[in-house]
Structures are given as structure tokens and as C-alpha cells.
PADREN-570799 format. One record per residue (C-alpha): residue number from 0; residue in three letters; x, y, z negated. Coordinates in pm, whole numbers, plus 50000, padded with zeros to 5 digits. Each point is the difference from the previous one (the first is absolute). Layout:
! residues N
> NUM;ALA;X;Y;Z
...
! end
This chain:
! residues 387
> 0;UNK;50000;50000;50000
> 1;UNK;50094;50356;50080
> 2;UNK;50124;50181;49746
> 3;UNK;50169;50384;49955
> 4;UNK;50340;50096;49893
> 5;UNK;49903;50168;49691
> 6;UNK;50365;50150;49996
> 7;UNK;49903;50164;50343
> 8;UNK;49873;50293;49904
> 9;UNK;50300;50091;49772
> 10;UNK;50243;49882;50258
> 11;UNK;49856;50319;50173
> 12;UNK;50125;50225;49758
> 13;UNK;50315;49818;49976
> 14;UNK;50054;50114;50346
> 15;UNK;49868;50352;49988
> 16;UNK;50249;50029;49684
> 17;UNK;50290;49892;50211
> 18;UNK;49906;50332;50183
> 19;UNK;49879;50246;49719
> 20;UNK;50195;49855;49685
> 21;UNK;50377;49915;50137
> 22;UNK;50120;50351;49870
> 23;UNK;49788;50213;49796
> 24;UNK;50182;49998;49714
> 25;UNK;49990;50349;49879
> 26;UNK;49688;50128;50136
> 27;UNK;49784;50048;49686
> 28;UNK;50283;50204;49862
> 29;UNK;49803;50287;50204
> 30;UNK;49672;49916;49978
> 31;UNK;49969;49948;49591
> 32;UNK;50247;50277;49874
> 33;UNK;49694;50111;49787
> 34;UNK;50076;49735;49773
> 35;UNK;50143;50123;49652
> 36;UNK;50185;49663;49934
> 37;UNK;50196;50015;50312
> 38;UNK;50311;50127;49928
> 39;UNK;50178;49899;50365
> 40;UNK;49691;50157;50197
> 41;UNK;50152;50349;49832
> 42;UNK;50327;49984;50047
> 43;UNK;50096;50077;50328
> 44;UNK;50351;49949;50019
> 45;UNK;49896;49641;49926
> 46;UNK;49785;50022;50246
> 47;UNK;50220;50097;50289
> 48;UNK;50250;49748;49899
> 49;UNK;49673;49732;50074
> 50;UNK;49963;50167;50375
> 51;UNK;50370;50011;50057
> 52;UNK;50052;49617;49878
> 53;UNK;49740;49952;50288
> 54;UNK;50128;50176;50276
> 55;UNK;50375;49818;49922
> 56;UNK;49804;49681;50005
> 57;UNK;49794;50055;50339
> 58;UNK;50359;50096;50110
> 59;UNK;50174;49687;49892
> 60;UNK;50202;50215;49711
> 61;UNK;49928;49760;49800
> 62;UNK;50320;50079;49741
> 63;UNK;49877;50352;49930
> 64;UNK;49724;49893;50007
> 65;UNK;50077;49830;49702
> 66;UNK;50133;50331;49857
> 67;UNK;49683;50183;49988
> 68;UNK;49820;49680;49880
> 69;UNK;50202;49976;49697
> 70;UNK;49977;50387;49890
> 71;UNK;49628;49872;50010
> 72;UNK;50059;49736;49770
> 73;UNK;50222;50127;49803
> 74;UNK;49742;50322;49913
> 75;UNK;49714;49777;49989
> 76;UNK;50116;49629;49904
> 77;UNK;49804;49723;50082
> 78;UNK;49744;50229;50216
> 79;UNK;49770;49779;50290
> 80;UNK;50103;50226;50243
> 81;UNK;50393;49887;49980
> 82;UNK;49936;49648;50012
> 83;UNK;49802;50069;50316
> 84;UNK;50269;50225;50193
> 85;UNK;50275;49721;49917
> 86;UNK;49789;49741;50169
> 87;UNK;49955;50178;50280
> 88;UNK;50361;50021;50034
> 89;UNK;49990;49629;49986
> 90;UNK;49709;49996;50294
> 91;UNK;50211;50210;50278
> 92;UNK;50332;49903;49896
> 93;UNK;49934;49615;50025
> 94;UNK;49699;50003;50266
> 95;UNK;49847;49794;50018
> 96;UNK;50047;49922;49673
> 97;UNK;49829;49640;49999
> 98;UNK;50311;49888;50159
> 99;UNK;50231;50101;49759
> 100;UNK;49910;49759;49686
> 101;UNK;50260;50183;49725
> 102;UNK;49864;50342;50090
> 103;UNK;49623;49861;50030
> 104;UNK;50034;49919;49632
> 105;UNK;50162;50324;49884
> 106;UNK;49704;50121;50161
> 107;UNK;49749;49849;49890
> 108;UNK;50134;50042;49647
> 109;UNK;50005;50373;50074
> 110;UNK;49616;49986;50088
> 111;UNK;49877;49829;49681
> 112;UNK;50237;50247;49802
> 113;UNK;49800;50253;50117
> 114;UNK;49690;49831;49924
> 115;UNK;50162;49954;49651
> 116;UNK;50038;50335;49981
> 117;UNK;49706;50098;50098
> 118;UNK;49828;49844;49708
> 119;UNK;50227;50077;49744
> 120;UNK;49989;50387;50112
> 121;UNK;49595;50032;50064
> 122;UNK;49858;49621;49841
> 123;UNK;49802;49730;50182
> 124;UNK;49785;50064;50279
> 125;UNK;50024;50371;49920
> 126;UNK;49803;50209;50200
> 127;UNK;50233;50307;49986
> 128;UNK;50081;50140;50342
> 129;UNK;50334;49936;49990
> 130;UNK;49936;49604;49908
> 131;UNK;49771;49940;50281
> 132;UNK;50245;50144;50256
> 133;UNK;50330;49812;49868
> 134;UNK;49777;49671;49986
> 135;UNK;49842;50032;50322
> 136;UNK;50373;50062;50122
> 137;UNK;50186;49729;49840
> 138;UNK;49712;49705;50078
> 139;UNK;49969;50126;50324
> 140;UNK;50392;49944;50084
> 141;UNK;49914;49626;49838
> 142;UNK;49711;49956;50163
> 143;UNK;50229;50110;50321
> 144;UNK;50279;49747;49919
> 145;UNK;49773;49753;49964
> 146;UNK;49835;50037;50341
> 147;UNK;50349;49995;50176
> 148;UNK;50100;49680;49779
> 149;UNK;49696;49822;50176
> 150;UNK;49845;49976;49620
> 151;UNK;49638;50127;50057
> 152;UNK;49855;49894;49740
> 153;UNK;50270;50169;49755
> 154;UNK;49939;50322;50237
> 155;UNK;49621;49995;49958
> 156;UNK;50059;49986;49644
> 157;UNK;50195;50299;49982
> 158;UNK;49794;50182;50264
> 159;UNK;49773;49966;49797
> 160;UNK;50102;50147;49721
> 161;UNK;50146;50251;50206
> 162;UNK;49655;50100;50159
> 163;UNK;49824;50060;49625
> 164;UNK;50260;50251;49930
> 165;UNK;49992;50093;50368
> 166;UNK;49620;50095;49939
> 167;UNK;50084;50215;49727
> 168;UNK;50273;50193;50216
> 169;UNK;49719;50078;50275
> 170;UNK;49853;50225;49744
> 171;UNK;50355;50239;50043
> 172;UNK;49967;50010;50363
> 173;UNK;49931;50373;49989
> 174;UNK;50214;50172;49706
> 175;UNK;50281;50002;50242
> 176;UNK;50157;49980;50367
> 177;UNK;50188;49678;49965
> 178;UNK;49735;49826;49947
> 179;UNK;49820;50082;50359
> 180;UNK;50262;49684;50095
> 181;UNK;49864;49738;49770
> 182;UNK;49661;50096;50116
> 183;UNK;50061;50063;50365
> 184;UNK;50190;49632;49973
> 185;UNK;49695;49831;49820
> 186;UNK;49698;50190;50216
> 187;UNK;50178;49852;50369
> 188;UNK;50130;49645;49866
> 189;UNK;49660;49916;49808
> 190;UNK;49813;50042;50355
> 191;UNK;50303;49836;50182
> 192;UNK;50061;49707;49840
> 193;UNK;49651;49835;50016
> 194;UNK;49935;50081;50340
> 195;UNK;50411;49823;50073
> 196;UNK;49888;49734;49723
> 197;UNK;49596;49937;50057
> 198;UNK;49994;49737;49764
> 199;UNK;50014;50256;49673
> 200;UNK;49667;50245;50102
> 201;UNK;49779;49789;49794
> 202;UNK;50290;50060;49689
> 203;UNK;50012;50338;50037
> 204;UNK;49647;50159;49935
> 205;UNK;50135;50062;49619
> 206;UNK;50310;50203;50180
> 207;UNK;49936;50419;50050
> 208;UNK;49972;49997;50373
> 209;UNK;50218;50204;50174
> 210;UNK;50090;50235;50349
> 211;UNK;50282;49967;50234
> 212;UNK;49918;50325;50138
> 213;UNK;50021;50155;49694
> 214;UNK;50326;49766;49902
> 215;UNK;50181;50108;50270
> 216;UNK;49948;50347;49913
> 217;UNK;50098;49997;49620
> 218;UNK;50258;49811;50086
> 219;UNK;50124;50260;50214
> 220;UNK;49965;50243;49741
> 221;UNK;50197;49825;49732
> 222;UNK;50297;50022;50296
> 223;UNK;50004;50376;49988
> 224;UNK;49887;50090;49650
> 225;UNK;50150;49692;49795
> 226;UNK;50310;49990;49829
> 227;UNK;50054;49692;49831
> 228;UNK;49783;49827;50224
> 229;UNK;50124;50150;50356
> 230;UNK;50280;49711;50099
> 231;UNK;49727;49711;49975
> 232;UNK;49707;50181;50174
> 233;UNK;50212;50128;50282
> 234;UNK;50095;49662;50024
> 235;UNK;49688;49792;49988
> 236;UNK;49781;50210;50208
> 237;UNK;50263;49940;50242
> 238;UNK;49957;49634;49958
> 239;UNK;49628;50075;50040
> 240;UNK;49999;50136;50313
> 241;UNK;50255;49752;50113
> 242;UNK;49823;49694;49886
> 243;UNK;49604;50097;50030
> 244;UNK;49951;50343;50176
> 245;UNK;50223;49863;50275
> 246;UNK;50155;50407;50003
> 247;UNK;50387;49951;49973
> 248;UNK;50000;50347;50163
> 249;UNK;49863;50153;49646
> 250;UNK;50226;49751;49794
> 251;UNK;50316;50136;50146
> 252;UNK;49947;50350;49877
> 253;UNK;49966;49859;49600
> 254;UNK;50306;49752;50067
> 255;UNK;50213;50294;50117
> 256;UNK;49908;50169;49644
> 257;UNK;50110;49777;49846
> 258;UNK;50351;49876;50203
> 259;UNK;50063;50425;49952
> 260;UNK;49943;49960;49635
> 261;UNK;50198;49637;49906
> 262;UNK;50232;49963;50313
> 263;UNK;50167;49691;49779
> 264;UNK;49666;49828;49944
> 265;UNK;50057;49680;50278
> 266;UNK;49583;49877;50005
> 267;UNK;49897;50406;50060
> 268;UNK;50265;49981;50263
> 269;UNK;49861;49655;50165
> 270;UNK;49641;50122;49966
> 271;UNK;50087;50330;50191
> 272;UNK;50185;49794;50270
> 273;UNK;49669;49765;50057
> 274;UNK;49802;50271;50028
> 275;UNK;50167;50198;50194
> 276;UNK;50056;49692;50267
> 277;UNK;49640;49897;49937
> 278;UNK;49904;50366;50093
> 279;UNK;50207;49968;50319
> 280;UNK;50259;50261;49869
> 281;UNK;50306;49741;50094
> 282;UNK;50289;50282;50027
> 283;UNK;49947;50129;49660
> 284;UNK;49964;49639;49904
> 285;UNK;50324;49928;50094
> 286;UNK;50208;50151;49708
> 287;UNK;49778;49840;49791
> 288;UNK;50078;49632;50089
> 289;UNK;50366;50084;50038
> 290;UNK;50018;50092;49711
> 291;UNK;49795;49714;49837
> 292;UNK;50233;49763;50248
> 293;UNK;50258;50064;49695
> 294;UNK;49791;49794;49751
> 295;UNK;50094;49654;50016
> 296;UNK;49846;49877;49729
> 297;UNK;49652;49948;49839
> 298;UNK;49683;49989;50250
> 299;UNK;50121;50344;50187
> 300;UNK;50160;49765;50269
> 301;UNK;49658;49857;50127
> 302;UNK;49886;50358;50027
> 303;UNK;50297;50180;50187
> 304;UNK;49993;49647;50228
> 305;UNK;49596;50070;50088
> 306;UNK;50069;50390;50051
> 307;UNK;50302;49923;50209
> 308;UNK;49764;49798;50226
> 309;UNK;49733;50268;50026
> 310;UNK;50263;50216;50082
> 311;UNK;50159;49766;50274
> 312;UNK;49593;49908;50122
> 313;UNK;49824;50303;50012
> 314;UNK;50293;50281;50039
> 315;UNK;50294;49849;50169
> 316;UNK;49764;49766;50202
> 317;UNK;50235;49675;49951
> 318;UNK;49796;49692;49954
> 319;UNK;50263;49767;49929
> 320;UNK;50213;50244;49763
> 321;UNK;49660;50033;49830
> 322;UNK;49932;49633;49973
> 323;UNK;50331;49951;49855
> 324;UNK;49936;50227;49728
> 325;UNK;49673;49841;49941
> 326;UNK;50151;49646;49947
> 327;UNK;50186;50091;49816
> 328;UNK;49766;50212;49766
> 329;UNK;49805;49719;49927
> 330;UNK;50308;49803;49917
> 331;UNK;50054;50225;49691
> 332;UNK;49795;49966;49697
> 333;UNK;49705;50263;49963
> 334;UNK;49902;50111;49658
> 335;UNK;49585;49931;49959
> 336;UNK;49954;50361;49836
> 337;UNK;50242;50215;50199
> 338;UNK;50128;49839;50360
> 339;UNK;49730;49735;50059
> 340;UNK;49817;50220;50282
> 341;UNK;50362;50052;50177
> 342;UNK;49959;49623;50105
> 343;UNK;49614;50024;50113
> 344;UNK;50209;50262;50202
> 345;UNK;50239;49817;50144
> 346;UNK;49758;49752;50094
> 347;UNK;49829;50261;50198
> 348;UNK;50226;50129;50178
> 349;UNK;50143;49655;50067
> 350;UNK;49652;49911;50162
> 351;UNK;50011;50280;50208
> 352;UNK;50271;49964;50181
> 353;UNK;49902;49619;50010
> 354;UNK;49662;50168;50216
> 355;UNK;50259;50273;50215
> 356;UNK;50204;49649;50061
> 357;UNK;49650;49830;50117
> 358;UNK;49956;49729;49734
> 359;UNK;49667;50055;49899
> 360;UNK;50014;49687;49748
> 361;UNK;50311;50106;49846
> 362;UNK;49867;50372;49924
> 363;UNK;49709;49858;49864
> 364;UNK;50236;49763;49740
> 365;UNK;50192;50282;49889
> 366;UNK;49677;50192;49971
> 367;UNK;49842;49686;49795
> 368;UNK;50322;50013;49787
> 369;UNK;49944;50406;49969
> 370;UNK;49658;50002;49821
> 371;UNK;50091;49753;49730
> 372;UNK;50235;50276;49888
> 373;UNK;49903;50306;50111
> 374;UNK;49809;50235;49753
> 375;UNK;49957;50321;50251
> 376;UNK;49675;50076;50148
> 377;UNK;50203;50087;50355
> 378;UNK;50191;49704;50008
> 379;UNK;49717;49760;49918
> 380;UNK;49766;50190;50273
> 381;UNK;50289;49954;50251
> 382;UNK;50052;49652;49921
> 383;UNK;49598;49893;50005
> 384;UNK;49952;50208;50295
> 385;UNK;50265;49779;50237
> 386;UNK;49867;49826;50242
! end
């Protein structure tokens, strides 16, 4: 007998929190500075040491970032807020940090600290501002973790403790600019993902509905007036229109932001070279996969390979350079979070010049092969739509 995934509808806001909860660590230090018992939330110098620990992290200055962390720390000992920064420094410096089973620990450990310290600073399941937002924070990364580790059921467990304080941070949506991202993220994905993932409508009536209209538009807000919150909504409203609005054209202008703002940062710099190439903008796209060419190591190879063959296919107009590149993309491991789309890629682009060569049944392998990885509304319309 038929029978639904109760854990479906929280495996939805596991992956809307992979969007809206990776980095918004500080963000209720400016939206509950009203709050007598706050002593960081007045203190601005601490305050700007919190923003500039960010910025050296985004910018892989990860060492002073440490610097800034620790006057932090050292002010205000044992505070959520520093547990939260250092794993963060543990998620870029190690991504993707599943793969990297020492750090994973350390990391983990740093997450329940904070939840530690959580209690010990505001109690159990305190309602306080300030205790919803680090909880919702630190079970979201679990609930995160979890989802990449393949352990759904552990995810849906956190997500779901992540959503009830989630619910409780809705109600700040309006005291202050940062938080038009974490609304702009929830009001698109909450329409997207059922109408991607049919299956969870009937487990969502007790979700606030949402508009992607509207999503798109706060999120493009919190990209001009947000300050802690700036880096990750340029950068996911670039993977919007990337993966569902089919507009790489729009994504390349938050991507630049952001490769202007953290030239060291190597996954802003990939991101800006897809979309530039997926927007057709190959000679700008070219400095950008040279200079990703220099990364050897870690799942950047399978996406400099798959840009090298767009470049090769579509600009140079050299099917068998292009091919070559593609081979030997999909030789090289893809990481399911971050590169797994370069392969649907490859696969593409392998199938069409399997069509240009005039093997029909070879295109449509490739193109078979393409769809079981391929995530992009584009590529999966080109791929259904061969003939």
C-alpha cells in the first residue's frame, strides 16, 4: 500500500535552508539591538570585527579571519555567534566538508557548541529573538549535512526542528533589510519546489504559501540594501536564474558583484564563468576558466573541463577539441552539491555534436545520460526536446 514520506515535507525546508541558512550568522545583531541584555548588539567595534571576519572568510582569509574571530571571543567568551563564524571557516576552507572526515567532526562539534551555548546563555527552547535565530542557524547547517551525507531521515529531523524556530523568525521579516533575503529565498523556493517535486502539494497545505514574483524581487533587494546578507543573495539569485528562470543573462551581472568583491573566492569565480558561457559571453569567459585551469584539485577540474568544451563547441567551433574536453569532464569526479550539473553539461554538449556528426542514436544516449543528472530547467528542455 501507498504510503507518504512523512519526512517529505521537512526535507523541503532542509533544502530551502541550504539556500537561506548557510550564512546568516550575524543578522539578528541588527534587527534586535532593542534588547537591554544584549551587550554585543551595542558594541560596535564588536560588531565590525563580526562583518570583517566575514568578508576575510568569503575571501578565503581564513587566518585573519581567525583574528577578528578571536577579539570576538575573547570580549564575549563562549558567545553562539563565535562558534558559528569558526564553523564556517571549517565549511569554505574544507568544501565540501563531508569529504574531509577530521574537519567534519571539528565541525560538527562546533555546531552543537553553539547549541550548548545557546542554552546555557538564553535556557531551553527559549523564545528570545536571539535563540530562535542561532537555533534555526545551527540545525539548519545539520539538517544541511545531513542531506549531503545521504541521511534523510537525520535531516528531516533537524529540519524540523529547524522550521519551528524558522516559524518564529518569519515574524522578524520586517524590522530590518537583511531579512528581505530569508524571505525573498522562502516566498520563490516554497512555490518551486512542489511544482519540481509534485509529490509534496498534498504536505504542504500547513506551509505559508508563497510568490516567486515577489521572491525574486526581495531577493533583489537584499543584494543592494543588505550587508551581512549581500554575498549569499547575489549569489543564489544567480543560481536562480541559472537553474529555473533559464536567464543566465541576469545571473552574470550578480556573479560579477561578487568576483569584484572576493576575487580569491574559487566557487564565485566558477559560478561567474558558467554563467557567463551559459549567457553566450565566451570572451569574457575565457579568463575565467584560465584561471580556474590552475586548480588541480578538488571537483574544480570537472568544471574548467565542461567550460573548456563549451568554449571549444560553441565559440571556437571545434567539435572534436570539444569532445575531448567533454570525455574527459566526465572522467573526473563531480561533487552532488556543487559540480554535479557540469556533467549533465558535458553530456549535452557531447550529444550535440553526436547530432552535427549525424548519429541520431548516439545524441539521444548522451541526452538519456544528461537528464539523470541534470538539475537545470534549459538543459532538461534541450535534452527532452531532441528528436
Amino acid at each position: 500500500m501507498f504510503s507518504w514520506d512523512t519526512t517529505k515535507p521537512f526535507g523541503l525546508i532542509v533544502f530551502i535552508m541550504q539556500y537561506i541558512l548557510r550564512f546568516l550568522i550575524v543578522i539578528l545583531f541588527f534587527c534586535c539591538s532593542n534588547q537591554s541584555n544584549a551587550q554585543l548588539l551595542n558594541d560596535p567595534a564588536s560588531l565590525k570585527n563580526v562583518q570583517a571576519s566575514l568578508d576575510k572568510i568569503y575571501n578565503y582569509e581564513f587566518e585573519e579571519a581567525k583574528t577578528t574571530i578571536n577579539l570576538v571571543e575573547k570580549k564575549y567568551p563562549n558567545h553562539p555567534v563565535s562558534h558559528l563564524l569558526e564553523s564556517f571557516i571549517l565549511f569554505w576552507k574544507f568544501m565540501p566538508i563531508k569529504d574531509h572526515p577530521a574537519q567534519l567532526k571539528e565541525y560538527m562539534a562546533r555546531l552543537n557548541q553553539c547549541l550548548d551555548a545557546i542554552n546555557k546563555k538564553y535556557g531551553k527552547n527559549s523564545l528570545d529573538p536571539e535563540a530562535v535565530f542561532y537555533t534555526m542557524v545551527t540545525r539548519g547547517y545539520l539538517a544541511m549535512l545531513y542531506n549531503y551525507k545521504g541521511e534523510m531521515m537525520n535531516a528531516a529531523g533537524e529540519g524540523k526542528k529547524a522550521y519551528n524556530s524558522f516559524v518564529e523568525g518569519l515574524k522578524l521579516i520586517h524590522k530590518n533589510p537583511e531579512f528581505y533575503f530569508t524571505s525573498g529565498m522562502y516566498n520563490y523556493y516554497i512555490e518551486v519546489y512542489p511544482e519540481e517535486h509534485p509529490i509534496v502539494k498534498p504536505l504542504l497545505v500547513f506551509f505559508k504559501s508563497g510568490d516567486k514574483a515577489l521572491g525574486l524581487k526581495q531577493m533583489d533587494i537584499a543584494t543592494k540594501q543588505g550587508m551581512i546578507t549581500r554575498a549569499e543573495a547575489n549569489f543564489y539569485i544567480s543560481h536562480v536564474y541559472l537553474k529555473y528562470e533559464s536567464r543566465p543573462d541576469k545571473a552574470v551581472g550578480y556573479m560579477n558583484r561578487l568576483v569584484d568583491l572576493y576575487p580569491r573566492n574559487p566557487i564565485f569565480q566558477m559560478k561567474n564563468a558558467e554563467a557567463l558561457l551559459l549567457a553566450g559571453r565566451y570572451e569574457p569567459a575565457r579568463k575565467e576558466v584560465a584561471d580556474l585551469r590552475k586548480i588541480s584539485t578538488g571537483f574544480y577540474p570537472a568544471a574548467w573541463r565542461t567550460f573548456q568544451g563549451i568554449l571549444e563547441e560553441k565559440a571556437d567551433k571545434d567539435d572534436a577539441a570539444a569532445q575531448r574536453e567533454y570525455l574527459l569532464a566526465l572522467k573526473t569526479p563531480h561533487d552532488a552539491q556543487y559540480t554535479k550539473e557540469y556533467h549533465a553539461l558535458a553530456y549535452a554538449g557531447l550529444a550535440r555534436i553526436a547530432a552535427r556528426a549525424g548519429n541520431k542514436s548516439k545524441a539521444k544516449e548522451y541526452y538519456k545520460k544528461c537528464l539523470d543528472k541534470a538539475e537545470y530547467l534549459s538543459v532538461i528542455k534541450e535534452a527532452k526536446g531532441f528528436r
